[in-house]
Each structure stands twice: as structure tokens, then as C-alpha cells.
C-alpha positions as CSV (number, residue, x, y, z in Angstrom):
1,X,-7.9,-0.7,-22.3
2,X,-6.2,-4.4,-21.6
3,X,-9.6,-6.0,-20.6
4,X,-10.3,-7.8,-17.2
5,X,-10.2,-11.2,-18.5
6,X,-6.4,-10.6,-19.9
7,X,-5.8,-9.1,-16.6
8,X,-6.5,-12.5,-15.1
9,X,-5.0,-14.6,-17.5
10,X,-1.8,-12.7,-17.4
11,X,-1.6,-11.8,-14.0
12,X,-3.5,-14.5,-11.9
13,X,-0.9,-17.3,-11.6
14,X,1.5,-14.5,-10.8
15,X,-0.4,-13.9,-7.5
16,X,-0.8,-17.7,-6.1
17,X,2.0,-17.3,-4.1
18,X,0.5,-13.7,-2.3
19,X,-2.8,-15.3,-1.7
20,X,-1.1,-18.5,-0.6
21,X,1.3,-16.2,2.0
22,X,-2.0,-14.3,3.2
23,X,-3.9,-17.5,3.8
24,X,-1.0,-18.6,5.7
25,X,-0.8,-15.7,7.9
26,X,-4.6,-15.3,9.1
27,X,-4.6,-19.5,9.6
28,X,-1.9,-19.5,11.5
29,X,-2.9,-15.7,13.3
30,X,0.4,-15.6,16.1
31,X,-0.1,-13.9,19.1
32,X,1.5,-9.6,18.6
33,X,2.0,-10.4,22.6
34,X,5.0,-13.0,21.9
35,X,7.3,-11.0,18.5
36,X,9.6,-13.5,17.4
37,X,11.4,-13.6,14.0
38,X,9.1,-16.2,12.8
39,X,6.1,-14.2,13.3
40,X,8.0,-11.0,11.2
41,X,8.5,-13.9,8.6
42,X,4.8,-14.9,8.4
43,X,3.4,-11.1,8.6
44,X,6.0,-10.1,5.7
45,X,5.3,-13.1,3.6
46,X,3.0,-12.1,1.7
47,X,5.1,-8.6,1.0
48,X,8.1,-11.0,-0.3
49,X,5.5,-12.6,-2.8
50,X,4.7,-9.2,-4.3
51,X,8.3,-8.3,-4.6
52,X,8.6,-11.5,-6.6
53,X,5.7,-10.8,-8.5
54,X,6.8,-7.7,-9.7
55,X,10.4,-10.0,-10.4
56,X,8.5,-12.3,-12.7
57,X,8.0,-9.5,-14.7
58,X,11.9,-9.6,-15.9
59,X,14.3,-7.2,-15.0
60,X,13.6,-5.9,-19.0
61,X,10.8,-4.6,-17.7
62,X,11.7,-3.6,-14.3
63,X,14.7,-1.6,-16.0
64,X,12.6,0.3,-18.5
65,X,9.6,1.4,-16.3
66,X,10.8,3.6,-12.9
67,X,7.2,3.2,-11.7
68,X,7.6,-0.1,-11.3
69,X,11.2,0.1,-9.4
70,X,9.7,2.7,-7.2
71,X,6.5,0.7,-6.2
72,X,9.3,-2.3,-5.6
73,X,11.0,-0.2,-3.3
74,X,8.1,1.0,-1.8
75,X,7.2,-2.9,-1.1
76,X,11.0,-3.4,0.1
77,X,10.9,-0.5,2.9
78,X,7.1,-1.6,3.9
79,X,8.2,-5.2,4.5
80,X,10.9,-3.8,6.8
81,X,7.8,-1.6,8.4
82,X,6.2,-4.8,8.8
83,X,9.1,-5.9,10.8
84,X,9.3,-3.5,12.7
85,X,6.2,-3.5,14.2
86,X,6.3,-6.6,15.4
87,X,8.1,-5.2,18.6
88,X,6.5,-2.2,18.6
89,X,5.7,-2.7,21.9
90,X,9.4,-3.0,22.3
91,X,9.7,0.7,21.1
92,X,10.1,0.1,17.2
93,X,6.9,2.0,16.2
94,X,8.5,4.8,14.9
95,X,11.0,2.6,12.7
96,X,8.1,1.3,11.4
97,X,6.6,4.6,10.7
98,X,9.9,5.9,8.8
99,X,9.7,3.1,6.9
100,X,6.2,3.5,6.0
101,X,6.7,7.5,5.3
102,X,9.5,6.2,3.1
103,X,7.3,4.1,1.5
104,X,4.5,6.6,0.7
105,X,7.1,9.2,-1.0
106,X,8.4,6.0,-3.3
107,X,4.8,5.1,-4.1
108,X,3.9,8.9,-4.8
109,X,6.9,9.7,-6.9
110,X,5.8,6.1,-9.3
111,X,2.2,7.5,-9.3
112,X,3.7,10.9,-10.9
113,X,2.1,14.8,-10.7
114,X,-0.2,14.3,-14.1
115,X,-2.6,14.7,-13.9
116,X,-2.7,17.3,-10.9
117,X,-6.6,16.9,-10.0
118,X,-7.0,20.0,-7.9
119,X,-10.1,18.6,-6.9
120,X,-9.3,15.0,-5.6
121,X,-6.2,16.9,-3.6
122,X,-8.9,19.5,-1.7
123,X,-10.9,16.3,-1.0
124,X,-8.1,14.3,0.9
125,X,-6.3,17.5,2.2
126,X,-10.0,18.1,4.1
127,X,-9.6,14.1,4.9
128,X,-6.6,14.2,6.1
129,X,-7.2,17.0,8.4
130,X,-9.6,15.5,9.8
131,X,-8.2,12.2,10.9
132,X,-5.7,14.3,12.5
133,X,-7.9,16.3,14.3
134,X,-9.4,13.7,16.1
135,X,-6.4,12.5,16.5
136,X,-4.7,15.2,17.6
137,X,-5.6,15.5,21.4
138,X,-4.7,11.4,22.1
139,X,-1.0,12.5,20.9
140,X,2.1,13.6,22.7
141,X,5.6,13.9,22.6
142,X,7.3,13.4,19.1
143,X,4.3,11.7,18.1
144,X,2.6,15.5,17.7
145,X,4.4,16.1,14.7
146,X,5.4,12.6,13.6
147,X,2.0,11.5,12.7
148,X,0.5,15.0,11.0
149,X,4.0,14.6,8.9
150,X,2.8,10.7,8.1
151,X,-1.1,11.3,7.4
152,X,0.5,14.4,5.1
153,X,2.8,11.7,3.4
154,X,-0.2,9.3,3.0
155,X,-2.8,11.7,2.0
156,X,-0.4,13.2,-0.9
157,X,0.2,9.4,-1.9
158,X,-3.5,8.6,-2.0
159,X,-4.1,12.2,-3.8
160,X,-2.0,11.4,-6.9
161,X,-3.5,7.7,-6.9
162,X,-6.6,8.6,-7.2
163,X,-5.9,11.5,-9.4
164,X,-4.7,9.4,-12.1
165,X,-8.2,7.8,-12.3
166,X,-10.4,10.3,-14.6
167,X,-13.7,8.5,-14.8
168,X,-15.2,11.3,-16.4
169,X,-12.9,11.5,-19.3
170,X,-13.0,7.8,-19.9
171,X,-9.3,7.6,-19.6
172,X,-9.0,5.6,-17.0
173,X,-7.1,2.0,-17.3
174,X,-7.9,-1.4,-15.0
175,X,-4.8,-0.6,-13.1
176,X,-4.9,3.3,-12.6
177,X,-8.0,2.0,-10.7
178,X,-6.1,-0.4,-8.8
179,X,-4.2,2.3,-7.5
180,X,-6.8,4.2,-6.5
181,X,-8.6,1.2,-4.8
182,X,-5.1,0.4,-3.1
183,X,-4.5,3.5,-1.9
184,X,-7.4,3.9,-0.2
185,X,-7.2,1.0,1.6
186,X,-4.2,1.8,2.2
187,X,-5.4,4.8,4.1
188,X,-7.9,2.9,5.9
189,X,-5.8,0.2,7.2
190,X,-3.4,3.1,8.4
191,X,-6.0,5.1,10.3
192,X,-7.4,2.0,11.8
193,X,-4.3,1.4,13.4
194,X,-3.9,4.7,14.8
195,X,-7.1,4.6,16.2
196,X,-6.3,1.8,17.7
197,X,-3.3,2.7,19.1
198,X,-3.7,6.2,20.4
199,X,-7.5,6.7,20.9
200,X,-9.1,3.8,21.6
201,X,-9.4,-0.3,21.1
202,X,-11.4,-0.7,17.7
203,X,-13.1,-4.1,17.8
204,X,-11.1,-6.9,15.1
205,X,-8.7,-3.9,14.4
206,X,-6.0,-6.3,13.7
207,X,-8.1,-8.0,10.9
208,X,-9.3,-5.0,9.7
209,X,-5.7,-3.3,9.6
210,X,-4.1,-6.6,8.1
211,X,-6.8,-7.5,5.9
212,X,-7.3,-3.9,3.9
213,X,-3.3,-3.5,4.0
214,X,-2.8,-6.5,2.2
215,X,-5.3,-6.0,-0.5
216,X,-3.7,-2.7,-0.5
217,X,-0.5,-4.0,-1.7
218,X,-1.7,-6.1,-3.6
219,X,-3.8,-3.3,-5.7
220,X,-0.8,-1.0,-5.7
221,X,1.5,-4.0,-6.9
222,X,-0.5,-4.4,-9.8
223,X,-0.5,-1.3,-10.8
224,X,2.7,-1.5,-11.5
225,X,2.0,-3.8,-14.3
226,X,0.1,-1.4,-17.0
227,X,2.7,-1.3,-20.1
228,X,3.3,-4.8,-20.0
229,X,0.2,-5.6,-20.0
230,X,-0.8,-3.2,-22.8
231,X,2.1,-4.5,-24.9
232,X,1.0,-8.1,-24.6
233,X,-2.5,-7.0,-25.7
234,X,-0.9,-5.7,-28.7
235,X,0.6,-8.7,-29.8
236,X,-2.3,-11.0,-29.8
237,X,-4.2,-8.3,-31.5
């Protein structure tokens, strides 16, 4: 296993930029009341740093490993999530959440099915239910359906996440467990904002959501990052 100091070494500079956009977005903290393109620039900022993180990588690298192009994506379609719900007031809430769903499958599919983890999927599938039962009698309309097919989406991503990370067996790498960590974030940042939106106001839900999505991404972006890492090790040994 690539050991955590390496991980900073080789991956810290990479992320000045991220932490640079996210400091820039909770200084500045624009009004959701008044969308503008400027504040879908600041809210995605931080997004576009990750997709260039994953760049400085080189397209070698990018080109041989598809879980990185599929967590790339994945960042791609959730900055255009972020986007859109800036107007979701203005009726863009479901783009978002297409974009989002699409963003969970791409995610999922660079995670991969091994190991399957039987137990970790009961876990979130009783999870998952959950959330949507008390969700469930706030909903109407399309939004029924729509959100039990989004928490299914989200709880299958966060179920091969976290089955990749086999404590037990102690064959678990720094950045299986970033997954994990981002995925559940992930999962909390998403059920804080439907909380919010259909149940009921959830005090600093907007730094909650914003701050646990961001680490999220971050966590899931690095995850990406495994082989290289793991090569470079090599070499200096």
C-alpha cells in the first residue's frame, strides 16, 4: 500500500487549486435568491479544478485506466448538475437530478462489481429505504418516482464504494477508502438537500450540503488516482 505521506507528496500540490476554488466559494457565499452565471461559475469552480486534477495526471494515464475516464465524466455531468441548480427555483431541479443520476451510474460503473459484498449492499438497500420512506409522503407528482429511482442510483453507487473497502481482509488501499469516505458524503450531502427541500428547512443546510459534497468529490477524485500512484511507489523503491 502507497503510504499516506507519498499520497501527500504526490497528490497535494495537485489539489491547491480545489481548495483554493472552495475557499473562494464559501468567502464569497452569493445569495441562491439572485442565480446568475457568475454564481454557477463560483459553485462549479471547484468541480473544474478536479477535472484538471485528474488532467495533470496525463492523458497516458487517463487513456489506460477507464475508472479514471468514468469518474472524469462523472465530475463533467455533476458540474452541469451544479448548474443547473442554480435556477432550480426557476424549474431546473430535475436537470440537475438527471445529471446527477448520470453521474452516479458513471461513478458506479469505475468503482466496478468485485468485490460484490452482499453484506454492505443489504446494509444501504435497508438505508436507502429508509430515506425514502420518510420521504415518501412530502413527494408528489413526478417527483414519486424520480427520487426512489435517484436514492436507488445513489445507494448502488455508495454500495460498490464501500464494498471495495475490505478492512477485514487487509486489502484495502488509501484510495479504495477514499471512495468509500466520498461516497458517503456523498449520500449525506444528497439527503440533506432533500430534506431540505421537500420535508422541511434543515438549519445551515446549504453549508452542510455544499460542504460534505465538495469533500465528496474530492474523495471520489482521488480515487481515481490508485495505479499511478502505486507505479510511482515502485520506482523509488
Amino acid at each position: 500500500m502507497v503510504s499516506p505521506v507519498t499520497v501527500v507528496k504526490s497528490e497535494g500540490p495537485k489539489l491547491v487549486p480545489f481548495f483554493k476554488a472552495t475557499c473562494v466559494y464559501f468567502v464569497l457565499w452569493l445569495p441562491t435568491s439572485s442565480p446568475s452565471w457568475f454564481s454557477a461559475l463560483i459553485k462549479c469552480l471547484p468541480i473544474f479544478c478536479l477535472w484538471v486534477f485528474l488532467l495533470a495526471h496525463g492523458f497516458t494515464f487517463l487513456g489506460a485506466h477507464s475508472s479514471a475516464r468514468k469518474i472524469l465524466a462523472g465530475l463533467i455531468f455533476s458540474a452541469l448538475g451544479d448548474a443547473f441548480l442554480i435556477w432550480q427555483e426557476q424549474g431546473y431541479f430535475i436537470h440537475g437530478l438527471l445529471m446527477f443520476a448520470i453521474t452516479h451510474i458513471l461513478y458506479s460503473s469505475a468503482f466496478g462489481m468485485k468485490p460484490l459484498n452482499v453484506w454492505a449492499g443489504l446494509v444501504i438497500s435497508a438505508v436507502s429505504s429508509l430515506s425514502y420512506i420518510l420521504l415518501y409522503p412530502y413527494l408528489s407528482g413526478p417527483f414519486t418516482y424520480l427520487v426512489a429511482v435517484y436514492i436507488a442510483l445513489i445507494g448502488f453507487m455508495g454500495w460498490r464504494a464501500i464494498a471495495g473497502l475490505q478492512l477485514a481482509n487487509d486489502l484495502w488501499t488509501w484510495t479504495k477508502l477514499s471512495a468509500c469516505l466520498g461516497a458517503m458524503l456523498f449520500m449525506v450531502s444528497d439527503l440533506t438537500i432533500a430534506v431540505n427541500k421537500f420535508c422541511f428547512p434543515v438549519p445551515h443546510s446549504r453549508a452542510i450540503i455544499m460542504a460534505t459534497y465538495y469533500a465528496a468529490q474530492m474523495l471520489i477524485a482521488l480515487s481515481a488516482v490508485e495505479c499511478q500512484d502505486v507505479e510511482v511507489a515502485r520506482k523509488r523503491t
